[in-house]
N, C-alpha and C positions, 0 to 999 in steps of 0.2 A: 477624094479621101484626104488630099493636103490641106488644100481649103480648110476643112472641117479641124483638122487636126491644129490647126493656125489661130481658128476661131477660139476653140477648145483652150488653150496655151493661153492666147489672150485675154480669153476671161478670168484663169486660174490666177494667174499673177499680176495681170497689169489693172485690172480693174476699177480696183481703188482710186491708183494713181488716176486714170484716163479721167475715173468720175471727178479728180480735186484741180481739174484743169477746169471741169466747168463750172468757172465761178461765175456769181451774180455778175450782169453785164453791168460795164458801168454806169452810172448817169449820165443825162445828157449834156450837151454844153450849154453855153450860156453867152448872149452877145452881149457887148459893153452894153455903156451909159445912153439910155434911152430918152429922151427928151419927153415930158408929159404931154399930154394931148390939149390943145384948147379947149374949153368948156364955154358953151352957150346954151341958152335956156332957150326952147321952143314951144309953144302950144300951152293946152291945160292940164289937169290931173284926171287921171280914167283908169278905172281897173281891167286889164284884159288879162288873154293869154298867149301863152308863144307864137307866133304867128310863121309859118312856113316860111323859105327863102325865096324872092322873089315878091311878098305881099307890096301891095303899094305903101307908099311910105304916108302915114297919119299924123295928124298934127300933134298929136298926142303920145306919139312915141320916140325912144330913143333910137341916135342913129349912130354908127361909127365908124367913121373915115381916117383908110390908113393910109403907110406902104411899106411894101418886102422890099428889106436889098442886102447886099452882101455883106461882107465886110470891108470891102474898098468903096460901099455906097452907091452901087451900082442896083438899078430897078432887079430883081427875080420874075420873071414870068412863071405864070401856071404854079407859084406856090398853093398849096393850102391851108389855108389861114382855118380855124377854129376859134369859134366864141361859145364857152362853156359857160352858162350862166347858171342860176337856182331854177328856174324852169325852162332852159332853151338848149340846144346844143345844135348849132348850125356852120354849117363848111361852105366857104368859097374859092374860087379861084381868082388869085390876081392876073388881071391884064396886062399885053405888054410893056407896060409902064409901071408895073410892080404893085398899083393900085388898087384897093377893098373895098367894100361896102358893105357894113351890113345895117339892114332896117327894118321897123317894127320890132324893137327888144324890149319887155317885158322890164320892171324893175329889178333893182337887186344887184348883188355881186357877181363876179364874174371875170374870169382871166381868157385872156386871147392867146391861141400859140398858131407856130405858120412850120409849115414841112416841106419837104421837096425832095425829090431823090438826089444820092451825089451833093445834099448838107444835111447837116444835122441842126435839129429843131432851134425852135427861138421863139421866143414868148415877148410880148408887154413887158416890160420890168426887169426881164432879166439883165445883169449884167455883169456875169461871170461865168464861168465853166462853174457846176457841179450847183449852181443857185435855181431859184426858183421862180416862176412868174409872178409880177405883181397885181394879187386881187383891187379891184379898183370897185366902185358902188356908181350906179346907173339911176338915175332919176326920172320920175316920168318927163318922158317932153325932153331928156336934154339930150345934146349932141357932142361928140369927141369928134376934135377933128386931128389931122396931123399925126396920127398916131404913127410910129415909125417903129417895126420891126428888123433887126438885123436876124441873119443866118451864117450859119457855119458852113465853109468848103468845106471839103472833106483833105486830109494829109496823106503823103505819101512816102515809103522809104523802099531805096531799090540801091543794091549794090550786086556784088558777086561773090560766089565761093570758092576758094583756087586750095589746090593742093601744097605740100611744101616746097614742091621744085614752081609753082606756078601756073601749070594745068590746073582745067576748072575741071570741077567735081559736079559734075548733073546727078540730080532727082537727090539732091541734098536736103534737107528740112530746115525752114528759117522759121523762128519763132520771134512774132512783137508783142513785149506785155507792156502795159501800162498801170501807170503808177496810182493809186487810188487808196483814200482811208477806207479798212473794213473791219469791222468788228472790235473798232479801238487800235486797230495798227497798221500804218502805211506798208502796201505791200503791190505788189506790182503782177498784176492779174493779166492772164493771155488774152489780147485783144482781136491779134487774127496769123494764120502762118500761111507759107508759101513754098514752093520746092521748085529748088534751081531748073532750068533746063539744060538743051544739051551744050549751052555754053558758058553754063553755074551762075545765069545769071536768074536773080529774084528780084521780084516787084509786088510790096503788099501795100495797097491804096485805099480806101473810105477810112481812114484814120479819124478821130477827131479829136482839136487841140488837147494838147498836154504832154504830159513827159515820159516817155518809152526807155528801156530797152530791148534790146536784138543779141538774140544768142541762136547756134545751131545744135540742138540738146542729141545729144548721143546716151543712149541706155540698154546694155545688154541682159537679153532676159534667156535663162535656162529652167529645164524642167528634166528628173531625174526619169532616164526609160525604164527605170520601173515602174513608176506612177503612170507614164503613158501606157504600160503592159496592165494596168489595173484599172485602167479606165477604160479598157477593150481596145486599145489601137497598138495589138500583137505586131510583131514583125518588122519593129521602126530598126532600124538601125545603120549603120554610116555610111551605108551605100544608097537608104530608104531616106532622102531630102530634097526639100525644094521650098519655094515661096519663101528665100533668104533667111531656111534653116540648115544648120550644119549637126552632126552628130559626132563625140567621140567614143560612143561605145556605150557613154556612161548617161550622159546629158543632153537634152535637145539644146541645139544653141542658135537664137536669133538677137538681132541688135533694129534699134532703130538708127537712125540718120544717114549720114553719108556715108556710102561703102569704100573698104577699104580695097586695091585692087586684088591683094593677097590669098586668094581664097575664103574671100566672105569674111574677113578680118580674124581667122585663127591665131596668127601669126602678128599682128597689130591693128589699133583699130583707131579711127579719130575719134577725141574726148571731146566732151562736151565745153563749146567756148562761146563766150559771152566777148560783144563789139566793148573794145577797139582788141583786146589777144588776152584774154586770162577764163581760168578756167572757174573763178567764183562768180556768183551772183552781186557779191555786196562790194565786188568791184570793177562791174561793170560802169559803164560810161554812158550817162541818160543823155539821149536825146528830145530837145523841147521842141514841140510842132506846133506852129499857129496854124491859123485857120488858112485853107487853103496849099501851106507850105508844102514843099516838096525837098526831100534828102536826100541829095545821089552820095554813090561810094560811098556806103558803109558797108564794106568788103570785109571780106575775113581770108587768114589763108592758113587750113589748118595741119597741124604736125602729125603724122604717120608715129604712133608711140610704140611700143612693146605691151601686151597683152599679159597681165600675168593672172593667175588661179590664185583665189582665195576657199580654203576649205574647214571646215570643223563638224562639230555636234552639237546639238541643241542634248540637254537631258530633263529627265523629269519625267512623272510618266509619261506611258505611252500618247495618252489625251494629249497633253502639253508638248508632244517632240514631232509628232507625225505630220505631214503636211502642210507645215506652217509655212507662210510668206514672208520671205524675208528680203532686207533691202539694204544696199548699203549709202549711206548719206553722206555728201560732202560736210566735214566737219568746221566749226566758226560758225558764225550768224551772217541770216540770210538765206540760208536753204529750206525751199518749200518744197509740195509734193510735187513729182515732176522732174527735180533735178538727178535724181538717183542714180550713181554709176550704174548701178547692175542692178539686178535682183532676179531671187530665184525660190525656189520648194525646196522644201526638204524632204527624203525621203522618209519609207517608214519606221523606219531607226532612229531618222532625225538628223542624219548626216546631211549635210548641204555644201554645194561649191558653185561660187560664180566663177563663170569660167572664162569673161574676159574683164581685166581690171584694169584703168590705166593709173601710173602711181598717184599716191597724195595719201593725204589723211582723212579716215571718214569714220562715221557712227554707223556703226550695225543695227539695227532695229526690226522687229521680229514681234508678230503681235500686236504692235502698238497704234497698227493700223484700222485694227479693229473697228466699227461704228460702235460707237455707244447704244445701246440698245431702251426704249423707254419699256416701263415696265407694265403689264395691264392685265386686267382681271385674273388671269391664269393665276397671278401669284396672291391672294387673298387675304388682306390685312397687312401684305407689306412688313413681316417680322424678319423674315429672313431676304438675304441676297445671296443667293450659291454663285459663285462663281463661273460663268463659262467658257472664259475663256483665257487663255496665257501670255505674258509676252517676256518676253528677253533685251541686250543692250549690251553692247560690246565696242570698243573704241578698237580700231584696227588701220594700223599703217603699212600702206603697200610701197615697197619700191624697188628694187633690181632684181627680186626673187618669187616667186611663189611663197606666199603665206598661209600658216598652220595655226588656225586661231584658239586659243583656248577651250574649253568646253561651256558652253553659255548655259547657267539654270534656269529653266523656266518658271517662272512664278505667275501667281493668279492672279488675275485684276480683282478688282473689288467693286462695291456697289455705294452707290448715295442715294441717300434716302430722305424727302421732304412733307411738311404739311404746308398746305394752302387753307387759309383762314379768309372770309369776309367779314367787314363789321358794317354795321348799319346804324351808327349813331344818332338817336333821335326817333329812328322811322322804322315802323311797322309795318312799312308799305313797299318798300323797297323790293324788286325782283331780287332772289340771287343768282347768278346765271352757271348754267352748266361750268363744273371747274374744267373740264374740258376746251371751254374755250380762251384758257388761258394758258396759250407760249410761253413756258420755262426753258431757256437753253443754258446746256451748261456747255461752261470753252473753256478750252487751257488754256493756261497763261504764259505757255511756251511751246513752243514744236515738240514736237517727240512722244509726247502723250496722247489719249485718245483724239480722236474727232468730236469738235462740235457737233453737239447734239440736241436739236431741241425737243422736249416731253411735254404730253398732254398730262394733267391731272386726272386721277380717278375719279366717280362722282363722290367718293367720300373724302375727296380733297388729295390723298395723298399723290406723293411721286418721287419716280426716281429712274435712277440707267445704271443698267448693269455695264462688264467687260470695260470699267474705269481703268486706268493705269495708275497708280499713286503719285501725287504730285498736287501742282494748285491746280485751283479751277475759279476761273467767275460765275458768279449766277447774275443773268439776265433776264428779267421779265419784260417779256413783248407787248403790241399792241392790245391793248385792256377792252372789255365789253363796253358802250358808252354808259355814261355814268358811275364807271371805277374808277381807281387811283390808286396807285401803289404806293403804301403807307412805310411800311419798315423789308428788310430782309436781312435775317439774323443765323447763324450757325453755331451749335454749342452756346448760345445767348450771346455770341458776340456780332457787331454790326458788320454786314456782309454788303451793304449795299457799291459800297466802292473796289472794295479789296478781295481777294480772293480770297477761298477756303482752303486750308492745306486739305488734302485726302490723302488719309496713313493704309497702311498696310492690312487693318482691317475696317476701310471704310469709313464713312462717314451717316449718320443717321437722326442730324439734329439741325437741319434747316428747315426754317421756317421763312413763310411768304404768307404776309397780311396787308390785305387790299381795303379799301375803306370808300363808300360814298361821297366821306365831306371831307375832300380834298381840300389844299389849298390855293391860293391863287394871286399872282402879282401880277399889277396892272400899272403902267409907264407912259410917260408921253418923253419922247426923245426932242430934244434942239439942239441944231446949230447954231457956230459960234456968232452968227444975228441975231439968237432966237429967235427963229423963222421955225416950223417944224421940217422933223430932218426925214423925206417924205424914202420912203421904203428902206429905211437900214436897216442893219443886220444887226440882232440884238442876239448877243450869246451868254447864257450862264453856264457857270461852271461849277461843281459842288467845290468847297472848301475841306481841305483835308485836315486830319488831326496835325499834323505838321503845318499846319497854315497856308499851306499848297495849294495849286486848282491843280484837277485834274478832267481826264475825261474820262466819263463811264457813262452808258445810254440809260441806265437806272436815272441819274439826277442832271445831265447834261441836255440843255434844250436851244437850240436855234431856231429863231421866227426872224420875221421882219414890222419894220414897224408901216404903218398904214398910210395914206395919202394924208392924216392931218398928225401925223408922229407919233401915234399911239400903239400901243402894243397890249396882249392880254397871254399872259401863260397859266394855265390849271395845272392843276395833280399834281405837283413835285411834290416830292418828299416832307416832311420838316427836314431843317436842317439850316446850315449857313449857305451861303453863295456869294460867290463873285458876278458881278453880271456887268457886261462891257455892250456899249451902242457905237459901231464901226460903221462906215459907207461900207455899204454890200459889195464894191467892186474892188476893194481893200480882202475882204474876206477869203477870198478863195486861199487853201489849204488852212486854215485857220486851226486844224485839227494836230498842228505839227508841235511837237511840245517843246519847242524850240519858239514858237508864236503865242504859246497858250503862256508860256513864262513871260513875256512882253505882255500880253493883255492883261495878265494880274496887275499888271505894274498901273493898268490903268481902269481898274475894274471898281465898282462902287460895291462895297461890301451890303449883303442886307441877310438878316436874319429870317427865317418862318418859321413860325410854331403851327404847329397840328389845327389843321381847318383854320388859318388867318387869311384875312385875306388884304393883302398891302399894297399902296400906292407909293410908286417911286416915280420922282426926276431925274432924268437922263438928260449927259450932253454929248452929244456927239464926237467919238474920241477921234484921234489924227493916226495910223498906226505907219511907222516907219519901217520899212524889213532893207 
């Protein structure tokens, strides 16, 4: 019956949260500066096709000789190396000597990556954390030799958890996020956790290079025993607890993290603290991990606080007060889902109380957690958006007392509403493909407001999500059907493609999104300061803002690399202006940081595109200093 009643409770309230912990994993890493492979011409020209692993080797085919090694260049044994080509895809293992072969490969392009347990991947070309393999082109008859692959150790960080007098605190929870761009903003995603033992010590290992922090996240969650008496689990009450539940009559009350010795923390609880001793996110203290590196002592020892009650009422009707989730947020920038002192239900009145709080300043938020919802067939023509749902907002500072918060009004989200347009300039011939298959996500443009949500189109084009909170948002259009291009994206007729749309109090209903077949397309050959070409760099553009700005937005922002003879080729962007910058790829990494992206203007070659142009630029190779 506890079990169940535990499960119950955790789905009610924490769900969200748990769900916004798992975010997309990161990418892989990426070894340094690779050396190219020798090129020698063998045999004549023959048409075949893939041939198994193991075929004899023909005079007439391509061969590729490598080797794995680490990153101190040491051979890998029993890697697995992969050669992905246009018609082959075939796995080896390297030999004690970290040595490859593959033979009988068909022509065509084609990238190599190498795996192993305990490192993380590595490819031909890469040569950074978070880059790419470099595609390279196979000729009949020739041979690569020398090909040299590095891999990634894996990182480790292990410290302890101690109390305030110095006693360790076992089956503690340690949490390592890592730092990573997503969705246009560096944010630091949970990478993996670990819980002290019985002598508070932790150890979390397969890490792979980059910049972490380590916190021990503390969050107290209640639920009102009426709600449990109407969800049929009669008869709870202060004497009915377990599975690190307490009761006062009124509230179920559990916490996660470290327990306090006090009777399950009624009395005081440890707050949630980020390495090296504060209780914020944004100022915590990164740790950077190379490949293989290992961090002892990053210990924490945390403070026994006083627990105080925070209480109020939600109003509005009854729809809008009853059962709502609510949370309290460390307030300043920086807090993501996850960090939450408390949170709790409100009853069906709408009364609500966290019942353990350690002091500080936080955001109340109620509602706001909502999914955005996309909207589909059920609603016909898309005229209307009813409203489903409410949310609330309350700044509240806890500190020597129990706190009596205001009365919070609940107000209705609202809805956004779009069409999807195709143009087919010129051709009659053209498919139009299901609007359906085209990813619209809208995201806000700050914490607090809905969840990213991304919407399929109707097949009459339109779309939209209800249970909005009022605020901005961006609109993002995703990976295109082939042979699309995302042409404009406009709201109330003004240009959306960069900037966000405000969304008022009754919604929004005047975005548009039009795609086009005759995209544009710029074509580059990159060189170094020889004029040699500058064989796999990193080519970024940037869109140009009305302020003469770069910015990043995945609408008009595109990274590629340039090719073994320094060429490069980008489709689809927009019209519009751009900055576009040619960096060595191992210069690149975080390049996303707008702190970096203002230095690369400084050094970016302006180019204009009009609607279906298609343009040739020269590139030189920039030097970028950080």
């Amino acid at each position: 019956m506890r079990n169940a009643i535990v499960r119950v409770l955790c789905a009610a309230i924490t769900g969200v949260a748990l769900a916004a912990h798992q975010g997309t994993p990161p990418p892989p890493p990426t070894p340094p500066t690779t050396t190219p492979p020798t090129t020698s011409p063998v045999g004549g020209s023959r048409t075949f096709g893939p041939k198994p692993a193991g075929s004899p080797v023909r005079a007439d085919a391509a061969v590729i000789v490598g080797q794995v090694v680490d990153s101190s260049g040491r051979p890998v044994e029993r890697a697995a190396v992969r050669l992905i080509g246009d018609s082959i895809v075939e796995t080896v293992l390297t030999d004690p000597r970290g040595r490859f072969f593959f033979r009988s490969i068909p022509p065509g392009d084609a990238i190599v990556t190498a795996q192993k347990f305990g490192y993380y991947d590595g490819a031909y070309g890469k040569r950074r954390a978070n880059g790419q393999p470099l595609p390279f082109t196979l000729g009949m008859g020739q041979v690569l030799t020398d090909m040299r692959i590095e891999i990634f150790g894996a990182g480790v960080i292990t410290g302890s958890v101690a109390d305030e007098l110095g006693e360790p605190i076992p089956a503690a929870r340690v949490v390592v996020s890592r730092r990573q761009f997503v969705g246009g903003n560096w944010e630091y995603v949970i990478a993996d956790t670990d819980t002290t033992d019985d002598e508070g010590v932790y150890r979390i290992f397969g890490l792979r290079p980059g910049e972490y922090i380590v916190a021990t996240p503390a969050t107290s969650f209640s639920m009102p025993v009426t709600v449990m008496q109407a969800m049929g689990k009669v008869g709870l009450d202060a004497t009915d607890t377990g599975a690190g539940m307490t009761s006062n009559g009124r509230d179920v009350v559990w916490s996660t993290g470290a327990t306090p010795p006090d009777d399950d923390g009624v009395g005081g609880i440890y707050p949630t603290q980020f390495y090296p001793a504060t209780e914020h996110r944004i100022l915590a203290l990164p740790i950077t991990l190379g490949s293989g590196d290992v961090r002892y002592a990053v210990n924490f020892r945390l403070p026994l606080v006083p627990a105080r009650r925070v209480s109020g009422q939600l109003v509005g009707e009854p729809s809008a007060t009853a059962h709502q989730v609510l949370r309290l947020m460390p307030a300043g920038g920086g807090a993501v889902a996850g960090d939450e002192a408390a949170t709790t239900l409100s009853d069906a009145d709408g009364r609500f109380s966290f019942a353990r709080v350690p002091s500080g300043v936080y955001v109340l938020e109620t509602g706001s957690e909502t999914t955005m919802r996309a909207l589909t067939a059920t609603n016909p023509g898309l005229l209307t958006m009813p409203a489903t749902t409410f949310w609330g907002a309350a700044d509240v500072n806890v500190g020597d007392m129990d706190v009596d918060v205001p009365t919070i009004p609940m107000r209705p989200t609202v809805g956004i509403l779009g069409q999807l347009f195709f143009e087919t300039p010129g051709s009659t011939t053209t498919a139009v493909p299901p609007p359906s298959r085209v990813p619209i996500t809208i995201e806000p443009s700050r914490p607090g407001l809905s969840i990213a949500a991304t919407v399929r189109p109707l097949p009459s084009g339109a779309f939209g999500a209800t249970n909005v909170v009022p605020g901005e948002y961006f609109i993002r259009v995703g990976a295109l059907p082939p042979g699309w291009f995302l042409k404009s994206v406009t709201a109330g007729g003004r240009d959306a493609l960069d900037d966000p749309i405000d969304v008022g109090e009754a919604g929004l209903d005047s975005i548009v999104v039009r795609l086009t077949t005759k995209g544009t397309q710029m074509t580059g050959v990159v060189r170094d300061a020889r004029q040699q070409a500058a064989v796999g760099a990193a080519i970024i553009i940037l869109p140009v803002t009305a302020r003469g700005d770069a910015v990043w937005t995945p609408n008009r922002t595109r990274e590629t690399r340039a090719s073994a003879s320094g060429v490069f080729v980008v489709t689809g962007l927009p019209p519009g202006e751009y900055f576009v910058i040619a960096i060595d790829d191992a210069a690149a990494e975080g390049w996303q940081d707008p702190r970096v992206i203002a230095t690369l203007r400084t050094l970016a070659t302006r180019v204009a595109l009009k609607d279906q142009e298609n343009k040739i630029v020269q590139m030189r190779l920039s030097v970028v200093k950080r």
